[in-house]
C-alpha positions as CSV (number, residue, x, y, z in Angstrom):
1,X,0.0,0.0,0.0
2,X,1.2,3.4,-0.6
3,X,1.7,6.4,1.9
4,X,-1.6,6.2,3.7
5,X,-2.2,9.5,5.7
6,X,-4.0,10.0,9.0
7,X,-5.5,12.6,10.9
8,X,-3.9,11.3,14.4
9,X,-1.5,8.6,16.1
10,X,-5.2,7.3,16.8
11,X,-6.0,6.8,13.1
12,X,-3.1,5.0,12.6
13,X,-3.5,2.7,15.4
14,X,-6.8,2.4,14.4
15,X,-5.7,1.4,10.8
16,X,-3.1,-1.0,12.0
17,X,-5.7,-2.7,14.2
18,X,-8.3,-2.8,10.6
19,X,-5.4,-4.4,8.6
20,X,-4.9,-7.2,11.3
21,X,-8.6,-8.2,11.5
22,X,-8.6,-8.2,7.6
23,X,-5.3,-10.5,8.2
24,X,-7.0,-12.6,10.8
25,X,-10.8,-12.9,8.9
26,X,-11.6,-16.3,8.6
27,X,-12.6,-15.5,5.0
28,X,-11.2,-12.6,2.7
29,X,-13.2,-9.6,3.2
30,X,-14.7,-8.0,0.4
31,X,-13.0,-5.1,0.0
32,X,-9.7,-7.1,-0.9
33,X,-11.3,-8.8,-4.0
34,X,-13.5,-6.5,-5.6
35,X,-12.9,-3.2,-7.8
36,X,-11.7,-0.5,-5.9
37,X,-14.5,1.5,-7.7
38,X,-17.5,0.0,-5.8
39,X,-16.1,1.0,-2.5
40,X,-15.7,4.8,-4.1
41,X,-18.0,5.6,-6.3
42,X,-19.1,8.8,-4.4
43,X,-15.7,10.1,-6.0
44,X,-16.5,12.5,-9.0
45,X,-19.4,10.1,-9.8
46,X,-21.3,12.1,-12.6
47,X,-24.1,9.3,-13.1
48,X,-26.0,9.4,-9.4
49,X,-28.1,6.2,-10.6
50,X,-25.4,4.2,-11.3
51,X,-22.9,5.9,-8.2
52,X,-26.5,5.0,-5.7
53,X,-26.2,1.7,-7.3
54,X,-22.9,0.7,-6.8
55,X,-23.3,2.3,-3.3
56,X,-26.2,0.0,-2.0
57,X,-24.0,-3.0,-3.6
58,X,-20.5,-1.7,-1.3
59,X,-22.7,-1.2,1.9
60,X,-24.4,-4.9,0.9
61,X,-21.3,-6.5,0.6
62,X,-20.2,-4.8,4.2
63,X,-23.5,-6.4,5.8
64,X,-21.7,-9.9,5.7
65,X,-18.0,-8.3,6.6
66,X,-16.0,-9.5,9.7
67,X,-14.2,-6.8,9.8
68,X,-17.1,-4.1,9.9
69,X,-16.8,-3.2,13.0
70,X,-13.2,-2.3,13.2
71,X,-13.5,-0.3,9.5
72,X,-16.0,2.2,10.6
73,X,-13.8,3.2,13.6
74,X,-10.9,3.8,11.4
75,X,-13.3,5.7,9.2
76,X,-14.7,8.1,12.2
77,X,-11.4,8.7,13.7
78,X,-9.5,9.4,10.6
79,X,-12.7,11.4,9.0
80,X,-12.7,9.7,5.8
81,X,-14.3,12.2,3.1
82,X,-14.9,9.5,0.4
83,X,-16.0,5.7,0.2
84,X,-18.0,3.0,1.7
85,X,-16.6,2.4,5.4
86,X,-17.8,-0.3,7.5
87,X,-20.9,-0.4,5.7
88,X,-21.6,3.7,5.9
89,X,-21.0,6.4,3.2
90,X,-19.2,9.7,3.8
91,X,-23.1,11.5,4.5
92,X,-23.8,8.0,6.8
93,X,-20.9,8.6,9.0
94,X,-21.6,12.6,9.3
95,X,-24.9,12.1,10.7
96,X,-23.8,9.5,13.2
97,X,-21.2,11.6,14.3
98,X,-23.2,14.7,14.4
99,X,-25.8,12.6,16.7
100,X,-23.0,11.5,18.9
101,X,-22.1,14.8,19.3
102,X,-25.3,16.0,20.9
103,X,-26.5,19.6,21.1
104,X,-24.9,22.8,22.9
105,X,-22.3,22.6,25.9
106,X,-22.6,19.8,28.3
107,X,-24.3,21.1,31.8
108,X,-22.0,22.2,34.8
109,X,-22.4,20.3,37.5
């Protein structure tokens, strides 16, 4: 793989740990033998039926992934702007993280 860049030491622990439940599946996970393309399609896509298509068919193939879990973390923490991710798109992980984050300052005890 060529130089991968992350936000924080956090993203890249977070990446190691990814790459060694992808090592340690008990069956190869789908984003090592399929076209790079389904897993990106929300990159300069200028057909949105076919990019929505190939997007339900990338978070399908995450459904069934053993590794789900584990890719979606890397994908929060590193605030991935493109591709599938543990079975969410860019706009899927926004909202979760925006929910997470709550509304206005926490109350002072």
């Amino acid at each position: 793989m060529g130089a991968q860049m992350f936000q924080t030491r956090l993203a890249k622990e977070k990446w190691d740990e990814l790459n060694d439940a992808i090592d340690a599946a008990p069956v190869v996970v789908p984003c090592q033998n399929t076209d790079p393309d389904v897993w990106f399609s929300d990159r300069d896509s200028m057909d949105v039926h076919s990019s929505a298509s190939t997007i339900r068919q990338a978070k399908a193939f995450c459904k069934m992934c053993p590794v789900k879990t584990q890719c979606l973390e890397y994908a929060i923490i590193n605030n991935e702007q493109h591709g599938i991710w543990g079975g969410l798109s860019t706009q899927d992980r926004n909202k979760l993280k925006a929910s997470n984050r709550g509304r206005g300052r926490p109350k002072q005890a």
